[in-house]
N, C-alpha and C positions, 0 to 999 in steps of 0.2 A: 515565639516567632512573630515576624511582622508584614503585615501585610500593605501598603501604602496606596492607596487609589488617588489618582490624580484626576481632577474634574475642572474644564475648562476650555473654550473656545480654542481653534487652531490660532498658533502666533500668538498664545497669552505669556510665554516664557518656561511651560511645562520642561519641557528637554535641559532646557538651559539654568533651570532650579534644579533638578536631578542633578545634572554636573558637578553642579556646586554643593548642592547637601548630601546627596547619597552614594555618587558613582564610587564611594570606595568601600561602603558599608551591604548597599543592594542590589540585587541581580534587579538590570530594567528589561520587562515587559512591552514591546511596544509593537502595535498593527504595523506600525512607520516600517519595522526594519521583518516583521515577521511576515505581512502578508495576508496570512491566510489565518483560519479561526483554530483549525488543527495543527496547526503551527503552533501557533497559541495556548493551544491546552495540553500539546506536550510540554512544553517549556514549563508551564504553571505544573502541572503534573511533578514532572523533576525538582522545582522547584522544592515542593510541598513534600516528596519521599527525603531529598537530604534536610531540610526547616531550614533551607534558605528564605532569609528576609527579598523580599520583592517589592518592586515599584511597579503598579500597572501606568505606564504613563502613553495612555489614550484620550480622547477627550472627553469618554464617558457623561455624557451631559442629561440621563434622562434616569431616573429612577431602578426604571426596571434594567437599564442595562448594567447598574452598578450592580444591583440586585446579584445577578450571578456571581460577582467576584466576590462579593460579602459572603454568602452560603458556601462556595466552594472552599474558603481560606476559613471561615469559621469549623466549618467541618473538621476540623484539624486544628482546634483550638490558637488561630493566630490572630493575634490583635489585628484588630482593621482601622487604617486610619484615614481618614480624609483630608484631602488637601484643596480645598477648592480656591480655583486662580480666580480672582473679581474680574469681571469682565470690564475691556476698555475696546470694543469695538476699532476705532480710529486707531488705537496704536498695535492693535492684533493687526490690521491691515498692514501698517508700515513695518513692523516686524515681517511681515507676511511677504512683503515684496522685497528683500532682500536676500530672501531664500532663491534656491537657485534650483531646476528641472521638477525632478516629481515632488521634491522637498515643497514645491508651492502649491499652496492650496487655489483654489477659482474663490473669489470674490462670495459670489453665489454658495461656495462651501459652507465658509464660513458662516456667512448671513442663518443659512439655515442651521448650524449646530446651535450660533446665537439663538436662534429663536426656540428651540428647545431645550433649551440650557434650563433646569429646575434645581435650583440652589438647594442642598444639599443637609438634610439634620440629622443628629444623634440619633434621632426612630428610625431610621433606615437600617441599623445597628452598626455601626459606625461606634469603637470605643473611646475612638477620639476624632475632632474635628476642629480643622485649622485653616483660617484663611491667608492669601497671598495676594499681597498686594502692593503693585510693580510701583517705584517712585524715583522718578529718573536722574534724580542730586541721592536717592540713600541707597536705591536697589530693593533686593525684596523685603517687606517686612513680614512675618506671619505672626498671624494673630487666634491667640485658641478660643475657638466656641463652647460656650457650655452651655 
């Protein structure tokens, strides 16, 4: 099974890369539509009992927060894989502001997940790790880290 964490400023294209690679392969995970943390860990829960493949796609930007989704999907022997978005500040913003009611982040959101945004390596235990990076003539390209 597969586990997929997504790591990356709000408005870096997270949602809108799931759409396009995953929405018909993996069950998405997201605070956006869950809410709540208990929300959350039933869904991961169920997940995990049928070895549904899963997308965490949150911004997960700090070590330790990824930390629990690696230990919990490892437990269960699933691959874990990292997808970390490159940060473009300016165009996370302009993304950001055509989002419409709670879909939009505060400016100030942002700024601070950017500023704790700890890029992301293979010792985190991570069995794979892949970068995204938005390029607005080709779209996303990803690139795998070793």
């Amino acid at each position: 099974m597969q586990a997929i964490i997504f790591i990356g400023i709000p408005g870096s294209g997270k949602s809108t890369f799931y759409k396009k690679h995953f929405f018909d392969t993996h069950m998405r995970i997201s605070m956006d539509l869950l809410n709540t943390r208990n929300k959350e860990l039933k869904l991961m829960a169920y997940a995990r009992a049928v070895q549904q493949k899963v997308v965490i796609d949150n911004t997960n930007p700090t070590i330790s927060e990824r930390k629990r989704y690696i230990d919990w999907f490892k437990e269960k022997k699933y691959d874990v894989i990292a997808y970390f978005f490159e940060p473009d500040f300016e165009r996370s913003l302009h993304w950001n502001n055509q989002r419409m009611g709670k879909k939009r982040v505060t400016e100030v959101g942002i700024k601070s997940v950017f500023k704790k945004l700890e890029r992301p390596t293979l010792t985190e235990g991570f069995d794979r790790l892949y970068t995204v990076i938005f390029n607005a003539k080709t779209g996303f390209k990803i690139i795998e880290n070793s």
